[in-house]
C-alpha positions as CSV (number, residue, x, y, z in Angstrom):
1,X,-9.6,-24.0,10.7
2,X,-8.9,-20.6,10.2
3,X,-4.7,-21.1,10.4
4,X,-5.2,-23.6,7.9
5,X,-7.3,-21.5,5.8
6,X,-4.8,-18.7,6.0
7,X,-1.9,-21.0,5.6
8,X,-3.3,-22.0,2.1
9,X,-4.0,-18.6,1.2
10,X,-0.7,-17.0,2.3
11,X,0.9,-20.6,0.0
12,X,-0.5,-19.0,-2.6
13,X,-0.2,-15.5,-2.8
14,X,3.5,-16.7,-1.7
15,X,3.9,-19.0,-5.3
16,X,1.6,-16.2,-7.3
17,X,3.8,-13.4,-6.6
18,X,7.1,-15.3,-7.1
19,X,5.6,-16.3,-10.2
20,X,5.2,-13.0,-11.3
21,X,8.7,-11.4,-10.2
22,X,10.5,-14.4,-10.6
23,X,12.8,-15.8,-7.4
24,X,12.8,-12.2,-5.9
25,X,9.7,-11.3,-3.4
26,X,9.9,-7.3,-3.2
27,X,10.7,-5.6,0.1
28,X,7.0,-4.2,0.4
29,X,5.6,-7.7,-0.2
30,X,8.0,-9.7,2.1
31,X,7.4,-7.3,4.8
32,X,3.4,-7.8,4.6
33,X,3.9,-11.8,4.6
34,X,5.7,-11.4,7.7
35,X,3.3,-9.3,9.1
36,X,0.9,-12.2,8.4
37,X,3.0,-14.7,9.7
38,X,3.3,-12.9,12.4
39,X,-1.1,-12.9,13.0
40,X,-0.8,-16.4,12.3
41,X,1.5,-17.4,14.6
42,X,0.0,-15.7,17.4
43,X,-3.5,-17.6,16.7
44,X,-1.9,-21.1,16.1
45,X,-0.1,-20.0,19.7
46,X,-3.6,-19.2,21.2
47,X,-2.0,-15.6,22.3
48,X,-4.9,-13.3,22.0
49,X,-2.7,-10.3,23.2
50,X,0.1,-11.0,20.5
51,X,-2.7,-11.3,17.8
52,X,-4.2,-8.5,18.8
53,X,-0.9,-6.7,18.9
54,X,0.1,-7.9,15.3
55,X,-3.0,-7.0,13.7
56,X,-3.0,-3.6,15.6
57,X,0.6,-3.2,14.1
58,X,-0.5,-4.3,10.9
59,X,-3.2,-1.9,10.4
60,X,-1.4,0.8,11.9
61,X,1.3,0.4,9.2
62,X,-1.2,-0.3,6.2
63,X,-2.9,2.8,7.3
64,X,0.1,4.9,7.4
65,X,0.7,3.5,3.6
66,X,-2.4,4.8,2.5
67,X,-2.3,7.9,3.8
68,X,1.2,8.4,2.4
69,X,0.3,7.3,-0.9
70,X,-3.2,9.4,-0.9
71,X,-1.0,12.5,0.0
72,X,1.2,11.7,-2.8
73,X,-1.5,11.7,-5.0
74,X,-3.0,14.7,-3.7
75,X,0.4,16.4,-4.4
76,X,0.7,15.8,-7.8
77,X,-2.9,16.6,-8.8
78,X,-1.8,20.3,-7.4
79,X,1.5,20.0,-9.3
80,X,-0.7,19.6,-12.1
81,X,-3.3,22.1,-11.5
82,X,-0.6,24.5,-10.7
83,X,1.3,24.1,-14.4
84,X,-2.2,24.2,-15.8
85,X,-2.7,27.9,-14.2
86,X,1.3,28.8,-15.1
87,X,0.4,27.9,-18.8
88,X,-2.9,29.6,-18.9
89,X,-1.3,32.6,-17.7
90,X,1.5,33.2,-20.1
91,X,0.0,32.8,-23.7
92,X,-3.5,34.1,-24.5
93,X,-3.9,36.4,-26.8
94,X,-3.5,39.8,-25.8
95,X,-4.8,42.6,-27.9
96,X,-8.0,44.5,-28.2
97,X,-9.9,43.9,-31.0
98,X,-12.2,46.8,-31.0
């Protein structure tokens, strides 16, 4: 039950994201199909340790994307607090008014 709920699912994300970029399936997006082909497979083979290992892999790897991305982000918020300070530094008026 759960393969064939899967198999529909992964049908359809399949046809909604060729739909969207046409014939070609990005790299990124191919890769996590496989990945779930990959869980599939295992349960349809009633391999609990290959499962396991393929949903372990697949976590891992989504993990590691989110922490990359989150650090990107991080970098360029201080990118952008750093030209803020540059640009606050160089230009306010400076004279006494007294």
């Amino acid at each position: 039950m759960l393969a064939e709920l899967y198999e529909h699912f992964s049908d359809a994300l399949r046809s909604s994201v060729q739909s969207v970029v046409g014939a070609q399936v990005p790299d990124s997006v191919r890769h996590q199909l496989d990945a779930h082909r990959a869980i599939l497979d295992a349960i349809e083979a009633r391999d609990p340790d290959a499962a396991e290992a393929a949903v372990a892999g697949h976590l891992a790897e989504g993990i590691a994307a989110l922490r990359e991305q989150n650090q990107v982000e991080q970098n360029r918020a201080e990118q952008g607090r750093a030209g803020q300070n540059r640009a606050g530094q160089g230009g306010g008026g400076g004279g006494d008014d007294e």
